[in-house]
DONU-951340 format. One line per 2 residues: their letters; for each residue x, z, y of C-alpha. Coordinates in nm, 3 decimals. Each point is the difference from the previous one (the first is absolute). Example, Ala and Ser with C-alpha at 12.3 -4.5 7.8 and 13.67 -1.06 7.14 Angstrom:
AS = 1.230 0.780 -0.450 | 0.137 -0.066 0.344
END
This chain:
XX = 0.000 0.000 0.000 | 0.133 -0.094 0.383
XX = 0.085 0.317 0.184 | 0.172 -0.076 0.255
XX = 0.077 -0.328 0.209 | 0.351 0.011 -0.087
XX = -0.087 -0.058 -0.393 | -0.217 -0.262 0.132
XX = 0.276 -0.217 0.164 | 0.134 -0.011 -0.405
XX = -0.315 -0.235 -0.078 | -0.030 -0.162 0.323
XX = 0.356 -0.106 0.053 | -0.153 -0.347 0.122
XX = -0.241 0.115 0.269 | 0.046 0.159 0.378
XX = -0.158 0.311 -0.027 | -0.217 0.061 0.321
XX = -0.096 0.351 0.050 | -0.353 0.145 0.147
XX = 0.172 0.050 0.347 | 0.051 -0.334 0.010
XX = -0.339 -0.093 -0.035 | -0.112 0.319 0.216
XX = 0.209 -0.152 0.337 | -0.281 -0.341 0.014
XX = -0.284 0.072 0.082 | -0.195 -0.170 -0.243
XX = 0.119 0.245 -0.301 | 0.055 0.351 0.215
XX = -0.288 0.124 -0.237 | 0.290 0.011 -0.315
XX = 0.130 0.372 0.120 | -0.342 0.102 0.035
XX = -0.134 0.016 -0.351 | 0.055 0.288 -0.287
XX = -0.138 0.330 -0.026 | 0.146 0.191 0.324
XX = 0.066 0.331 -0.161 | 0.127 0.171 -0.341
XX = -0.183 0.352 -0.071 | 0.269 0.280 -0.076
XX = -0.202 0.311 -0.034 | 0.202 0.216 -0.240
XX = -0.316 0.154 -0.163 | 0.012 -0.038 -0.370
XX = -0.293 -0.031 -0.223 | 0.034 -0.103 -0.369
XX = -0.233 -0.162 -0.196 | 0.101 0.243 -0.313
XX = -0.099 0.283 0.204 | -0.337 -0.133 -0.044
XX = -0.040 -0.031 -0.372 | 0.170 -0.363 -0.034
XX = 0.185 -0.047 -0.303 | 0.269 -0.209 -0.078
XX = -0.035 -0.200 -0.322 | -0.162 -0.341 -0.125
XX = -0.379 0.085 -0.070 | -0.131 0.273 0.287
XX = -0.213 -0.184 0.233 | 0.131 0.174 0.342
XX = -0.192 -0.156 0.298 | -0.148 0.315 0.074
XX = 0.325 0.239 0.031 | 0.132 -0.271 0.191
XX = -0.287 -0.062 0.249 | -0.016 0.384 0.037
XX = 0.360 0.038 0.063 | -0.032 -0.287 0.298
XX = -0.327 0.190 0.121 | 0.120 0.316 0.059
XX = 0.323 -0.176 0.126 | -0.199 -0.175 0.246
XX = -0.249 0.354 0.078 | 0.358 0.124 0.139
XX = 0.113 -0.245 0.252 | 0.183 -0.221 -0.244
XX = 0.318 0.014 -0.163 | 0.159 -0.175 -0.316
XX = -0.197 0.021 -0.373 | 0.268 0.002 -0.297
XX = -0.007 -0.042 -0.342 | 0.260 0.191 -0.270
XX = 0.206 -0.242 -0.166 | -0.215 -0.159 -0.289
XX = -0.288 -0.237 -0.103 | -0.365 0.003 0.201
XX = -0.257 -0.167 -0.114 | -0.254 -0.064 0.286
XX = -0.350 -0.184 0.121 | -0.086 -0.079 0.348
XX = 0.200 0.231 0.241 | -0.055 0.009 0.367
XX = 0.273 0.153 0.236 | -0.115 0.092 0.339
XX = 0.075 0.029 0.346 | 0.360 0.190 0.088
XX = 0.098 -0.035 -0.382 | 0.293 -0.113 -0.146
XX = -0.025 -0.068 -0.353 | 0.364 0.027 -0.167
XX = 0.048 -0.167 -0.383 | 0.387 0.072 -0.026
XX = 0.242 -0.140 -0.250 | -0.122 0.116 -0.357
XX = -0.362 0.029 0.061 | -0.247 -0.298 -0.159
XX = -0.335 -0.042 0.066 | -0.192 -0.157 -0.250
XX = -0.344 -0.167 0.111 | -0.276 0.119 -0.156
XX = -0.138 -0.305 -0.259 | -0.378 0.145 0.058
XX = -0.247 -0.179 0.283 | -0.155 0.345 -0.044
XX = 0.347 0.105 0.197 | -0.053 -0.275 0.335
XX = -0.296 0.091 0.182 | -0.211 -0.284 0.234
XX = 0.067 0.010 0.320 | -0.091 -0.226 0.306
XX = 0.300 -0.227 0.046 | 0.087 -0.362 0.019
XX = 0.153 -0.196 -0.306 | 0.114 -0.388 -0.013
XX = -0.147 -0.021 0.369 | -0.345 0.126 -0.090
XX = -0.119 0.335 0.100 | -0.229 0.182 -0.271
XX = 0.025 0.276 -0.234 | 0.328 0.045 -0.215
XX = 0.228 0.241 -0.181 | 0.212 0.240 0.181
XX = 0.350 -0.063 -0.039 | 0.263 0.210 -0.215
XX = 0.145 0.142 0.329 | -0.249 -0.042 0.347
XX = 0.080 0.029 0.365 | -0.349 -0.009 0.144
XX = -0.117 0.079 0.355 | 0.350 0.222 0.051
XX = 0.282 0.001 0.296 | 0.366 0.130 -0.074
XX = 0.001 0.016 -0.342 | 0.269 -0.174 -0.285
XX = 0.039 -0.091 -0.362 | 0.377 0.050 -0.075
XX = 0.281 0.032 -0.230 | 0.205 -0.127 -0.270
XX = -0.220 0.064 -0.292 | -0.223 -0.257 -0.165
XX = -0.372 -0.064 -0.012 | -0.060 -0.175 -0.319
XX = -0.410 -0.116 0.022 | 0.013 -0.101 -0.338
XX = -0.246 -0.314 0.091 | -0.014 -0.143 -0.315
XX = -0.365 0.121 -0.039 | -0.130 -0.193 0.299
XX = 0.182 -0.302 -0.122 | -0.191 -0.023 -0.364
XX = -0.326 0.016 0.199 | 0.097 -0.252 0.229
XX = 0.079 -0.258 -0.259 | -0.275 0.108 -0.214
XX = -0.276 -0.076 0.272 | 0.228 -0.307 0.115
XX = -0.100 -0.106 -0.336 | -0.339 0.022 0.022
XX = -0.038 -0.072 0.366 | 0.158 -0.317 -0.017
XX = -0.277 -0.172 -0.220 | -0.259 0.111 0.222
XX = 0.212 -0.159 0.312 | 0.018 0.385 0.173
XX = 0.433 -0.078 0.042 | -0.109 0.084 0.385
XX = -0.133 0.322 -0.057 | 0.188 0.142 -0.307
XX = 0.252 0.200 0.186 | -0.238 0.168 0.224
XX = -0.181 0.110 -0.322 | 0.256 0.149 -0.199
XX = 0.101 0.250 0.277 | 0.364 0.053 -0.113
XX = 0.194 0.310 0.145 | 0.264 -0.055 0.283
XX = 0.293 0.227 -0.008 | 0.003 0.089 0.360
XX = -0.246 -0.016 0.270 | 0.045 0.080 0.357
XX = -0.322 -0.080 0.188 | -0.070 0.060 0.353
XX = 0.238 0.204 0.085 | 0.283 0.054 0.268
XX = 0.395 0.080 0.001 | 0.028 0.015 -0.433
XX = 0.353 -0.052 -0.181 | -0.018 -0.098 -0.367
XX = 0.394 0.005 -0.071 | 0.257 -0.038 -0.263
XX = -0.255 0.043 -0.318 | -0.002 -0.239 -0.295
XX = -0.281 -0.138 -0.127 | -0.070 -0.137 -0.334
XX = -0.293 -0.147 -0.183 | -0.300 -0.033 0.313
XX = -0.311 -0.063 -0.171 | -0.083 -0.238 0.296
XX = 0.209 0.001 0.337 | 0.237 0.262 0.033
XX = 0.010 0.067 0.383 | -0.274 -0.066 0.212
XX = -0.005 0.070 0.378 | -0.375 -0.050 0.128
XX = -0.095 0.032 0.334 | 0.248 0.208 0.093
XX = 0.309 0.030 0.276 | 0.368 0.066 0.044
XX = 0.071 0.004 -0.326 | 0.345 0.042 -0.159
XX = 0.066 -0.111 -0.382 | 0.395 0.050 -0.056
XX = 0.247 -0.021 -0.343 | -0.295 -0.031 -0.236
XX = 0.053 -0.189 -0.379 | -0.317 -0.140 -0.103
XX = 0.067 -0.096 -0.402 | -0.338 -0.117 -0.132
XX = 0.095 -0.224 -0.315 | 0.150 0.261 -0.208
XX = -0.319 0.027 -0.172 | -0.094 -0.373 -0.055
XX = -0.108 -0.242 0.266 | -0.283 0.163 0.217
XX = -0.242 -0.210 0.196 | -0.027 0.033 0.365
XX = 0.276 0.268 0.004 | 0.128 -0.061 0.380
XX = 0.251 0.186 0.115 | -0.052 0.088 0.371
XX = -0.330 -0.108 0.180 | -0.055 -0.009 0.399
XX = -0.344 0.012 0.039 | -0.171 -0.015 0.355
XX = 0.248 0.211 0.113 | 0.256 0.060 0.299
XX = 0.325 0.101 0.082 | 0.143 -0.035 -0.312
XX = 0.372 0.083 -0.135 | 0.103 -0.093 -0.353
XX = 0.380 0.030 -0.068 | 0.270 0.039 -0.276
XX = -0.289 -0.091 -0.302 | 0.074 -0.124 -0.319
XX = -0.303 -0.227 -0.207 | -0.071 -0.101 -0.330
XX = -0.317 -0.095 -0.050 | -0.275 -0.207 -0.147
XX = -0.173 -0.153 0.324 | 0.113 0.026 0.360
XX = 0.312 0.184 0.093 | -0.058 0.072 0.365
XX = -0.378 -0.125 0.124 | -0.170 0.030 0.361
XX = -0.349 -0.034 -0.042 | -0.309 0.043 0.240
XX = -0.367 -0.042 -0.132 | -0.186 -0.278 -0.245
XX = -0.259 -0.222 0.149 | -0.346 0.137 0.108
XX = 0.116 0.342 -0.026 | 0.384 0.009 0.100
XX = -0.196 -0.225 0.308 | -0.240 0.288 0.087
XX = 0.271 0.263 -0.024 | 0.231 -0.244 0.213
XX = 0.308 0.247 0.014 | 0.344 -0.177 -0.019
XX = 0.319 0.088 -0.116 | 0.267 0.002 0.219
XX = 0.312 0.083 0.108 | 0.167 0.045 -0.296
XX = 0.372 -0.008 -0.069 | 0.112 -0.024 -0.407
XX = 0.438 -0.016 -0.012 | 0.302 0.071 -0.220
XX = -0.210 0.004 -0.319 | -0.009 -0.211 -0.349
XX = -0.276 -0.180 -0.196 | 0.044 -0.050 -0.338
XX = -0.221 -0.136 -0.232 | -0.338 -0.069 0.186
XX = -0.248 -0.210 0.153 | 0.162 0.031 0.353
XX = 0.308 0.124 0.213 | -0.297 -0.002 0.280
XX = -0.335 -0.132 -0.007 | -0.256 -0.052 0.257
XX = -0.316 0.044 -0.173 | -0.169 -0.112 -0.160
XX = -0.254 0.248 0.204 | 0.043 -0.134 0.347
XX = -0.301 0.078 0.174 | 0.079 0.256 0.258
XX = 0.305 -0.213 0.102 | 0.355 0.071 -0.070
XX = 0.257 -0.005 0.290 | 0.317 0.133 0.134
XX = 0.223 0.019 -0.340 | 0.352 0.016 -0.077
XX = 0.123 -0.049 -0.335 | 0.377 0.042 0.017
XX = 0.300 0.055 -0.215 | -0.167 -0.044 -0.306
XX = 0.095 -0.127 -0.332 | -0.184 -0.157 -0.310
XX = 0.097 -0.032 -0.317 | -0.213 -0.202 -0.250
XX = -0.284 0.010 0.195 | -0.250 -0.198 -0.036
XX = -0.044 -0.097 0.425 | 0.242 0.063 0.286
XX = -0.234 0.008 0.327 | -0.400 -0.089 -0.165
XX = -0.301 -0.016 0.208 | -0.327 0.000 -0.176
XX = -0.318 0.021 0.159 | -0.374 -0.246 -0.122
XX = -0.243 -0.179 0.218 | -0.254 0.287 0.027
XX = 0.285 0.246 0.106 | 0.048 -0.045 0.365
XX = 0.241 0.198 0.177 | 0.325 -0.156 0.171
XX = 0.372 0.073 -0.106 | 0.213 -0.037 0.289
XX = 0.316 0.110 0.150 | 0.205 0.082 -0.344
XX = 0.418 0.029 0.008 | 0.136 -0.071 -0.327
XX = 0.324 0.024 0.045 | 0.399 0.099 -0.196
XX = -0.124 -0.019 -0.365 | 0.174 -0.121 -0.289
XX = -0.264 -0.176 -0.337 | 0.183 -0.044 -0.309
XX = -0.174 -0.175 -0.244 | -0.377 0.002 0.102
XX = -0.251 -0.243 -0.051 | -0.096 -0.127 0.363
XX = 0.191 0.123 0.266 | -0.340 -0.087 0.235
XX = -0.320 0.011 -0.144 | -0.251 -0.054 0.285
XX = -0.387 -0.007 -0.138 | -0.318 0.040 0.183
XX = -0.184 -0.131 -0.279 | 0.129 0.245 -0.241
XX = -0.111 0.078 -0.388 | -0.390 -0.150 0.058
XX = -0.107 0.175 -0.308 | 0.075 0.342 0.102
XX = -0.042 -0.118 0.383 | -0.342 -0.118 -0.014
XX = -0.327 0.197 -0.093 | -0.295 -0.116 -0.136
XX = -0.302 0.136 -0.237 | -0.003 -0.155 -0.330
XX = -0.353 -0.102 -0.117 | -0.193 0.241 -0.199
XX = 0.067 0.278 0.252 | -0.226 0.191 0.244
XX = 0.120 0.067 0.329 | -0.213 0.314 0.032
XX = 0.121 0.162 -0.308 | 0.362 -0.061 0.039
XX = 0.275 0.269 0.168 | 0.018 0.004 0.375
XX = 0.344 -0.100 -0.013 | -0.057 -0.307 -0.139
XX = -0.247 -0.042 0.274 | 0.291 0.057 0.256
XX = 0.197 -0.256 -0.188 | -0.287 -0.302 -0.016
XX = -0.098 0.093 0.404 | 0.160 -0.294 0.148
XX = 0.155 -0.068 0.315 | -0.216 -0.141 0.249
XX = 0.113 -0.227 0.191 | 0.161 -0.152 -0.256
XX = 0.268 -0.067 0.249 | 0.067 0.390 0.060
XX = 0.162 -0.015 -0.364 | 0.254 -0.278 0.062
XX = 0.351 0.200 0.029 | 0.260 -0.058 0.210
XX = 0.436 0.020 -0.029 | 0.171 -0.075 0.287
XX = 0.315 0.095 0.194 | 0.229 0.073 -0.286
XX = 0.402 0.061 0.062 | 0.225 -0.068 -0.312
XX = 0.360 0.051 -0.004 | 0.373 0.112 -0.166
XX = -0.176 -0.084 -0.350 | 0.187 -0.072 -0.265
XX = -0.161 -0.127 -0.327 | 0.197 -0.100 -0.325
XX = -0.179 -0.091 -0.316 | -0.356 -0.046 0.111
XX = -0.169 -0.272 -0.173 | -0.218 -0.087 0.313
XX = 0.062 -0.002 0.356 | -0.379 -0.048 0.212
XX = -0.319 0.055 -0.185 | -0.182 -0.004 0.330
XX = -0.362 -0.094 0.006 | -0.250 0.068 0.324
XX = -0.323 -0.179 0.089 | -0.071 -0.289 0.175
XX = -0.176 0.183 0.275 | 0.293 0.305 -0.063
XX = 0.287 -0.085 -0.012 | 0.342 0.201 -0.045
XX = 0.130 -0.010 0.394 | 0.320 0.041 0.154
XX = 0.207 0.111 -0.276 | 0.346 0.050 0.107
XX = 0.342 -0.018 -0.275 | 0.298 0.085 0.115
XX = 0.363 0.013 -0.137 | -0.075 0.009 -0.365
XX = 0.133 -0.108 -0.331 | -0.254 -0.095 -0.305
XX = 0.069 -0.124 -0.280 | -0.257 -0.090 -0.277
XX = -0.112 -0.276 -0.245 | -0.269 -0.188 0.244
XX = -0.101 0.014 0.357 | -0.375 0.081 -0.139
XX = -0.311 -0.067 0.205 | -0.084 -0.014 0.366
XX = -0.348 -0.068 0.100 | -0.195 0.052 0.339
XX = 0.322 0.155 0.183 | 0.053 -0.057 0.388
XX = 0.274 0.054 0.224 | 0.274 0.148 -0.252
XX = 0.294 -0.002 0.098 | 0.350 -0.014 -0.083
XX = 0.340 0.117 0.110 | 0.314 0.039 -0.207
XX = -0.220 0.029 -0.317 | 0.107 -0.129 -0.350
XX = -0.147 -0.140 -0.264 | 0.191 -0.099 -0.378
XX = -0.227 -0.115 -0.243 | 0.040 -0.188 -0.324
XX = 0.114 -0.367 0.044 | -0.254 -0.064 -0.291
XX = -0.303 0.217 0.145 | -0.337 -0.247 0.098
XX = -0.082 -0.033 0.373 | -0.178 0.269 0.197
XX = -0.354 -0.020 0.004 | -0.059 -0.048 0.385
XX = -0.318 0.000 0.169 | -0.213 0.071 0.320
XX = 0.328 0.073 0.194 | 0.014 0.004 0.362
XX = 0.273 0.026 0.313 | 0.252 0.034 -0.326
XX = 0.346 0.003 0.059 | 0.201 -0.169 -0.257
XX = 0.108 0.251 -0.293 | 0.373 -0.095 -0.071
END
C-alpha cells in the first residue's frame, strides 16, 4: 500500500508529480485544500467493548456489547471504544457522534452471516432511496466521530452473494435483470450517511457482501490507508470498493483495492428518483492510491443524476483493472459530469484505458414491467424504478470539461471506448502529455472538441481502424 509520496515516485518514475498546492494557487482548483474531515477526536476516555459482555471467539453474536459500549461512550462526551485483542463477531453496529471506534492490530471482526443481524433502515442504495439493511459498521446522522485502526473487518459476504446469484437465476427468465439488485438487499460493510467531519482510516476490509464503503449524503469526509480485499472468498458481485455518493468535500488518500466491481466510484442519484433528490457530488479529491483488480480506477456513475463536478483523481495507479478513467451514465439518468482532473497515473495492463458510455449496460439500465404483472400489487420500489423521467429530455446526461494528463498506460488492449449521444455528446475533453500503449485505438463516437497536446498513442500495426463517428471540431489524434 502507498504511504507516502516518496514511495510513490518508485512507480511513477515517468510522470511530474504536481502537488495539491499547485492546483490550490489557480483559481479554478483552490477548492483541493478544502476537502477532508477538519478534525481528529483525541479524547483519552477508554471504554471497551469486553467491559460490556463482548466475547472474543468465532460464534458469539456481539452487536449488542458493542453498541452498548459506543452508547455509553457517546452518553459521556465521547472518547475512543476498544476491543481486547481477539475475534468479534458482529451485526449492524452504529457509532455515534464524538466516538472513535478503535479495531487495533489483532482484533477481527467477523460479519454476522444472519439478515436477522442488519436491520432496515431508510437509506439510499444503487441511486435509489428505499428501505435497506443496515450496514456491518454505520455512521448515521453523527458529527466528529471515526472508524480506525489496523485491525480487520472481515464481512464474510459470501451469504449475500449465493442469494444474489440464486435470484439472478430466476430473475433473469422473467426479464427483472433491472430490478434484481434492489431486491436482494445485500449488506454493505460501511455506511456513513448524512453526516459531517467522519474519518474511516487505516482498516482492512475483506469480503463486503455488497459495497464496502459508502459515503451518502454526507460532508468533509476523510477515508485514509484503508485495504479493501474482497476476492479472497470467491468473486463477489457488485463488491465496490469506495463509493461517493451525493456527497461533498471529499478526501480519499493512501487506499489500496481489490475488488470485484468499481475500485473508486462517484455517484449521485438514478433517474426519476436520483432527479427528485437532485444532490450532486462534488468536490472530491481521490490521490496516491492503487486499484487492483476491478471494474474501475475511477468511475463516474453510472448514477449521475444529481450531477458530478469538481473532481481530482491524482497519483493513482491500476493494475489489471478492468478501466482506467470510465464514465457510465443511461438515457433516463440525467445529471451532468463536468469539470473532472485526471491527472499523474500510471495503467498497467487494463482493458480500456477510456471507457466513456452514456448508454451503458441497457439491461440493467432500463426498467420496464414484464407482462403478467400488476402494477398495484408490486413493491413501491419497483414503482420508483418504472416512474420515468418526464421530459424525456431531463434524463439525457451530460460529460463535459474533462482535463487528462501525465498518464501513462502500458499493456492495455484498448485505448477510447467512448460513446455519447447524438444530441450529448462527450465535450471538450482535454489530453495532455501522455503515453498509451495498447492493442487498438478502440471506438470514438459522438465526441466534440477533444483535444490534443503532447499525447501518445502506440497501438498494434495489425489492429482494425477505429470506429469513428458523429465527431465534431476534432483535432487530429496523432
Amino acid at each position: 500500500m502507498i504511504k507516502t509520496l516518496t514511495a510513490l515516485k518508485s512507480i511513477f518514475p515517468v510522470l511530474l508529480l504536481l502537488s495539491l498546492n499547485a492546483f490550490s494557487q489557480n483559481p479554478k482548483m483552490d477548492w483541493v485544500n478544502k476537502v477532508g474531515a477538519k478534525s481528529f477526536l483525541t479524547s483519552k476516555k477508554i471504554f471497551s467493548v469486553n467491559d460490556y459482555g463482548a466475547l472474543s471467539d468465532t460464534v458469539t453474536i456481539n452487536t449488542k456489547a458493542i453498541q452498548k459500549a459506543i452508547d455509553a461512550c457517546a452518553a459521556h462526551g465521547g472518547g475512543m471504544v476498544t476491543f481486547k485483542p481477539g475475534t468479534y463477531v458482529s451485526g449492524s453496529i452504529f457509532i455515534k457522534s464524538n466516538v472513535v471506534l478503535q479495531i487495533d492490530k489483532g482484533v477481527l471482526i467477523l460479519g454476522s452471516q444472519n439478515f436477522v443481524d442488519y436491520p432496515d433502515i431508510n437509506t439510499r442504495i444503487a441511486g435509489l432511496e428505499m428501505v435497506w439493511p443496515a450496514a456491518l459498521i454505520n455512521l448515521i446522522d453523527v458529527k466528529n466521530a471515526a472508524l480506525t485502526g489496523k485491525g480487520i473487518v472481515n464481512a464474510r459476504g459470501k451469504f449475500c452473494w449465493d442469494k444474489y446469484w440464486a435470484t439472478r437465476k430466476d430473475y433473469d427468465a422473467k426479464g427483472l435483470r433491472w430490478i434484481v439488485d434492489y431486491d436482494v438487499k445485500r449488506v454493505r460493510t460501511v455506511l456513513v450517511q448524512n453526516s459531517e467531519n467522519i474519518s474511516v482510516k487505516d482498516l482492512t476490509f475483506k469480503n463486503a457482501g455488497f459495497w464496502t464503503v459508502q459515503l451518502l449524503y454526507s460532508k468533509q469526509i476523510t477515508v485514509d490507508g484503508v485495504v479493501i480485499k474482497n476476492n479472497e472468498d470467491g468473486s463477489g458481485p457488485s463488491t465496490d470498493g469506495i463509493d461517493i455518493d451525493s456527497s461533498t468535500w471529499v478526501l480519499i488518500q493512501n487506499c489500496d483495492i481489490d475488488c470485484n466491481d468499481d475500485n473508486f466510484c462517484l455517484k449521485a442519484g438514478r433517474d426519476w428518483d436520483g432527479l427528485r433528490v437532485n444532490k450532486p457530488t462534488a468536490y472530491v479529491v481521490i490521490k496516491k492510491s492503487i486499484a487492483r483488480r476491478g471494474a474501475g480506477l475511477v468511475t463516474l456513475g453510472s448514477e449521475t443524476s444529481g450531477g458530478i463536478h469538481h473532481i481530482l483523481a491524482t497519483d493513482l495507479y491500476a493494475k489489471h483493472t478492468d478501466n482506467g478513467l470510465r464514465i457510465k451514465s443511461a438515457f433516463t439518468r440525467g445529471g451532468v459530469v463536468e469539470e473532472i482532473y485526471f491527472q499523474n497515473c500510471v495503467l498497467d495492463s487494463v482493458r480500456n484505458v477510456f471507457q466513456f458510455n452514456l448508454n451503458w449496460y441497457p439491461a440493467y439500465s432500463y426498467s420496464e414491467l414484464p407482462k403478467g404483472y400488476v402494477y398495484d400489487s408490486i413493491p413501491d420500489h419497483w414503482k420508483s424504478m418504472l416512474q420515468k423521467v418526464t421530459p424525456p429530455e431531463k434524463g439525457i446526461p451530460a460529460a463535459k470539461n474533462f482535463y487528462i494528463s501525465n498518464i501513462t498506460a502500458t499493456h492495455a488492449k484498448i485505448v477510447f471506448d467512448a460513446v455519447g449521444y447524438p444530441q450529448s455528446t462527450l465535450k471538450n475533453f482535454v489530453f495532455t502529455d501522455s503515453k498509451i500503449s495498447a492493442a487498438v485505438l478502440g471506438t470514438m463516437e459522438y465526441i466534440e472538441d477533444w483535444k490534443y497536446n503532447n499525447f501518445n498513442i502506440s497501438i498494434d500495426k495489425t489492429a482494425p481502424p477505429a470506429k469513428v463517428t458523429g465527431i465534431e471540431n476534432q483535432e487530429r489524434l496523432k
